[in-house]
C-alpha positions as a Markdown table, in Angstrom:
| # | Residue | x | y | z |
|---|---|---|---|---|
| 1 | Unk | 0.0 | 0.0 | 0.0 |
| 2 | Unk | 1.3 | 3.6 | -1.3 |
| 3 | Unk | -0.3 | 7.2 | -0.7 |
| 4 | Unk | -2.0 | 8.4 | -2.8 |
| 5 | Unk | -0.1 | 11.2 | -5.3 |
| 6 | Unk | 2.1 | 10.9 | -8.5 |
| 7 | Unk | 5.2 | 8.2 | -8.7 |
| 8 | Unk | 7.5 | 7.5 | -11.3 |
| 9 | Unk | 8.4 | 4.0 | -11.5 |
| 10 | Unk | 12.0 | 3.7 | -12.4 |
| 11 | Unk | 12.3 | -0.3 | -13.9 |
| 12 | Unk | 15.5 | -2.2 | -13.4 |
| 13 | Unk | 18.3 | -2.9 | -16.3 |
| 14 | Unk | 17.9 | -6.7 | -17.3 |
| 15 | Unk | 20.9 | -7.8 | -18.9 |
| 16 | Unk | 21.4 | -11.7 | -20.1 |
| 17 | Unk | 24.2 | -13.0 | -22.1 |
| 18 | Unk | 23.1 | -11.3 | -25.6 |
| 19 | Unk | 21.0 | -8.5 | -24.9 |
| 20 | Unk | 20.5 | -5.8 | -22.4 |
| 21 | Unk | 17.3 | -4.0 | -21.9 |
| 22 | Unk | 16.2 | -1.0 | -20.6 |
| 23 | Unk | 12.9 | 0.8 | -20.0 |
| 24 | Unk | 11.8 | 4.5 | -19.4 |
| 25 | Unk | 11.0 | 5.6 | -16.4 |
| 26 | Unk | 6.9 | 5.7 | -16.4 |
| 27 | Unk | 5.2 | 8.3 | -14.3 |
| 28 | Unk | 1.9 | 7.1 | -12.7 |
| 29 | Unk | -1.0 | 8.8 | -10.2 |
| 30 | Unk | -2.3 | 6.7 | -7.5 |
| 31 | Unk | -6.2 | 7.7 | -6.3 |
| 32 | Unk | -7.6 | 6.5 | -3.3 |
| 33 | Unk | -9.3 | 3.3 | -3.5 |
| 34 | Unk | -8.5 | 2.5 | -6.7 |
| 35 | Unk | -6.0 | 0.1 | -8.1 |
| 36 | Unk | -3.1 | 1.9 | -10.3 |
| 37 | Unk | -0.9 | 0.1 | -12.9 |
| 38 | Unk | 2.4 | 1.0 | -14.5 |
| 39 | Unk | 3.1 | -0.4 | -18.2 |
| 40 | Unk | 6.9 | -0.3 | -18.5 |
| 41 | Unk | 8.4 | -1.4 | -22.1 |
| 42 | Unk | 11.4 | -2.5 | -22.5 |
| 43 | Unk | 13.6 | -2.3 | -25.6 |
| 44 | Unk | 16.4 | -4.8 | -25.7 |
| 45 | Unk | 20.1 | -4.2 | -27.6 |
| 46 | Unk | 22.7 | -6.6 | -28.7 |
| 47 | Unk | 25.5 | -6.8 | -26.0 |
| 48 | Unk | 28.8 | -6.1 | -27.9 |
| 49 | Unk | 31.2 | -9.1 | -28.1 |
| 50 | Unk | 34.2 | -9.8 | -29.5 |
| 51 | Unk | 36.4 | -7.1 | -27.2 |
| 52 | Unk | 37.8 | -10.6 | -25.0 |
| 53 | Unk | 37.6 | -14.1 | -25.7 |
| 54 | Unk | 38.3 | -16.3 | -22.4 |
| 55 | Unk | 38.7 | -19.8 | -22.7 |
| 56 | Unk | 38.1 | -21.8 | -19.8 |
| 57 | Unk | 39.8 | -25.1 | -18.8 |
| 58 | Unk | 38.0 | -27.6 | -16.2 |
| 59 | Unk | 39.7 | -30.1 | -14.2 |
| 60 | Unk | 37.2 | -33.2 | -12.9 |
| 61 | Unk | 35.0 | -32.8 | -10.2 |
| 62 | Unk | 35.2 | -34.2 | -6.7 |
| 63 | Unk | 33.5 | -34.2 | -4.1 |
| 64 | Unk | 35.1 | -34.0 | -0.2 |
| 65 | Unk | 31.5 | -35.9 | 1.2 |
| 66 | Unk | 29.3 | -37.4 | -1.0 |
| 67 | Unk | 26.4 | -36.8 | 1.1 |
| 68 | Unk | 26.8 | -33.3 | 1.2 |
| 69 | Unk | 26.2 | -32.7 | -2.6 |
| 70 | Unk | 28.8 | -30.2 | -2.8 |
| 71 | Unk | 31.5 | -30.6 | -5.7 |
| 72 | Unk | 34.5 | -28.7 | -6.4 |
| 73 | Unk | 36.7 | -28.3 | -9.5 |
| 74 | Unk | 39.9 | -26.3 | -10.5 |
| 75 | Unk | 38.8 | -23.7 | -13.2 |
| 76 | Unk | 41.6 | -22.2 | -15.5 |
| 77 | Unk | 40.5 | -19.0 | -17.2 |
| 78 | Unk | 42.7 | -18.2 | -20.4 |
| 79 | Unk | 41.9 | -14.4 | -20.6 |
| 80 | Unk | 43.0 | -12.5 | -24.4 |
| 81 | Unk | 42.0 | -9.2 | -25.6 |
| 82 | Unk | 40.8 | -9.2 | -28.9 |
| 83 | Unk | 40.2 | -4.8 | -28.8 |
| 84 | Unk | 42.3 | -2.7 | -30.3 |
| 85 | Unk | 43.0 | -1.0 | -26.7 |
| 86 | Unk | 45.3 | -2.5 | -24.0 |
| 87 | Unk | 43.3 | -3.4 | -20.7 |
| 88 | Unk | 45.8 | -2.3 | -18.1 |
| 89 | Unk | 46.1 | -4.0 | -14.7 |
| 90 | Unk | 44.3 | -4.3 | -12.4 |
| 91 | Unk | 41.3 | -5.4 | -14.5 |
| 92 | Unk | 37.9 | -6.8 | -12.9 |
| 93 | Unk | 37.0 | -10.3 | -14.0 |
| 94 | Unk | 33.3 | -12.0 | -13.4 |
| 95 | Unk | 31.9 | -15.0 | -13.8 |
| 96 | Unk | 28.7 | -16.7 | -13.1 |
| 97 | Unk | 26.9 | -19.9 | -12.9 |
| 98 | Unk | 24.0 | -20.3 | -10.6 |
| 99 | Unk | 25.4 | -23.1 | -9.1 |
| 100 | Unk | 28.6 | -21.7 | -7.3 |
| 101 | Unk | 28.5 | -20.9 | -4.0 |
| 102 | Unk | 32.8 | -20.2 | -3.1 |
| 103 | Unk | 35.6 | -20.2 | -3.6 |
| 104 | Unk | 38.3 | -22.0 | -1.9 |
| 105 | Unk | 41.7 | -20.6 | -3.4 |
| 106 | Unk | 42.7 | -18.9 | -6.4 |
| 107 | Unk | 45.9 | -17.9 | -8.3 |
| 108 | Unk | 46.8 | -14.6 | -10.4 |
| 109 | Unk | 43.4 | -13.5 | -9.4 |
| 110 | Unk | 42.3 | -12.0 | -5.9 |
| 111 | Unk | 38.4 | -12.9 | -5.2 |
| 112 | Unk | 36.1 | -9.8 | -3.9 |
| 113 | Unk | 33.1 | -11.3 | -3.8 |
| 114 | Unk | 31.1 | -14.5 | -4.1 |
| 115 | Unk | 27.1 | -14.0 | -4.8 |
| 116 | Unk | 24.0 | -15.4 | -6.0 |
| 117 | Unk | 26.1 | -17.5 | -8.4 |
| 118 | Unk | 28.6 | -15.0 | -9.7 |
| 119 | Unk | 32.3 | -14.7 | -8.4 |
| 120 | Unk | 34.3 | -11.4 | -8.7 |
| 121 | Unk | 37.6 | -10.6 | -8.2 |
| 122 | Unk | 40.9 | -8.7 | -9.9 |
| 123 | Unk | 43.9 | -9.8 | -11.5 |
| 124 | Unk | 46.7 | -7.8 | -9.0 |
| 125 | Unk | 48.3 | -4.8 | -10.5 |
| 126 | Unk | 51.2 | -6.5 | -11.9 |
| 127 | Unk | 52.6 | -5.5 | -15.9 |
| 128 | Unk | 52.4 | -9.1 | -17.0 |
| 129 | Unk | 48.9 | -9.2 | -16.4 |
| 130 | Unk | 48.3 | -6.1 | -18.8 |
| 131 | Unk | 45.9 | -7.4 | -21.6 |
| 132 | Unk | 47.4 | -6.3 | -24.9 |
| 133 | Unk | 45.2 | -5.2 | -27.7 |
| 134 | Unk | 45.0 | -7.4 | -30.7 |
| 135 | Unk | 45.1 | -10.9 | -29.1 |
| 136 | Unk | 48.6 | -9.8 | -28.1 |
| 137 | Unk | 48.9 | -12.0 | -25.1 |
| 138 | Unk | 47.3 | -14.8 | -23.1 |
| 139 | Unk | 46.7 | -14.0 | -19.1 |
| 140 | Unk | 45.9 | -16.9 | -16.9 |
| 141 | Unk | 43.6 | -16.7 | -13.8 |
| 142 | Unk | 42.8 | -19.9 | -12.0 |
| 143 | Unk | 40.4 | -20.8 | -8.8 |
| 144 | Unk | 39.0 | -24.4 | -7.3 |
| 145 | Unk | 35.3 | -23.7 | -7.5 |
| 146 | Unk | 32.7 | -24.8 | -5.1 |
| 147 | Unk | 29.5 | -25.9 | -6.5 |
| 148 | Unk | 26.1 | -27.3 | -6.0 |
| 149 | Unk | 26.4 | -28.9 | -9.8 |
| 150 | Unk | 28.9 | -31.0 | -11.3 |
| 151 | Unk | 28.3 | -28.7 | -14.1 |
| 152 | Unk | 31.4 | -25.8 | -13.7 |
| 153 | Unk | 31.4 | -23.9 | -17.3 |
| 154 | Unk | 30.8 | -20.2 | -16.8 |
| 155 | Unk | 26.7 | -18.8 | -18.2 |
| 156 | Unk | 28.7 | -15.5 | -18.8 |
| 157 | Unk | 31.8 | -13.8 | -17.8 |
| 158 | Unk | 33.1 | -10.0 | -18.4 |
| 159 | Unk | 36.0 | -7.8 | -17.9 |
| 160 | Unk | 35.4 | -4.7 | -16.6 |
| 161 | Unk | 31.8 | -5.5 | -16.6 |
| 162 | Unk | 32.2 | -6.3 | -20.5 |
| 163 | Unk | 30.5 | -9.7 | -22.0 |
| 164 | Unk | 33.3 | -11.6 | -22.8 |
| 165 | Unk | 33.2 | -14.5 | -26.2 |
| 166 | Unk | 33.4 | -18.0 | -24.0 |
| 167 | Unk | 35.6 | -20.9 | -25.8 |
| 168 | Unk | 35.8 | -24.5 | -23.8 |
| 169 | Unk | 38.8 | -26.3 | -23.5 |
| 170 | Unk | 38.1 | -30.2 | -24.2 |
């Protein structure tokens, strides 16, 4: 229940792995007594890829107690820059799956956060870790992923909160 007066309802970006949308906010009046209802479009637009390719390696998955249907797996992430601009250390990195829950170490790469599915961290401020434009180098970032899934290979991942192309080592 609101008062009664004039709103404007302000909906949330919804981004997935190929599309972002966006809606404008919609002003609405709410009387007394009456039931009010905000139509909010949204208009979706391709999410740019191409600017980093990651291809991610995935060790087999093991389990510490079987009963406690938790699995864990070493993932290697392969990070290149396919732009024509360098991506200078430190860069953010993210990557999600619904089915992570932690993380229990990682190397080149220092974890922030861990939620909802989606791990964040930085590769350290170190030159070697510089993405060079042009597919000029390879960076690897590695971690041992928890997981209620035997399934570890990354929905999405970006850089700098840029969709990155995924590629899965076999």
């Amino acid at each position: 229940t609101v008062q009664t007066g004039n709103y404007t309802v302000n909906a949330p970006e919804i981004t997935t792995s190929d599309f972002r949308f966006n809606a404008a906010p919609v002003s609405i009046q709410v009387l007394e007594n009456q039931t009010s209802t905000a139509e909010v479009i949204y208009t979706g637009t391709p999410v740019p890829r191409g600017s980093c390719e990651v291809s991610v390696q995935l060790g087999t998955p093991w389990t510490e107690n079987p009963s406690s249907g938790v699995f864990k797996n070493v993932i290697n992430l392969y990070v290149k820059n396919n732009g024509s601009q360098a991506i200078t250390a430190p860069w953010t990195l993210s990557l999600s799956n619904s089915s992570y829950t932690a993380v229990d170490s990682s190397w080149n790469f220092t974890i922030s956060s861990v939620q909802n599915g989606t791990i964040t961290g930085s590769a350290p401020h170190r030159d070697w870790q510089t993405l060079l434009p042009n597919g000029g180098n390879t960076v690897n970032v590695g971690m041992i992923v928890s997981s209620r899934s035997q399934d570890f290979v990354p929905t999405s991942i970006t850089i700098n909160g840029n969709p990155c192309t995924i590629k899965v080592i076999r």
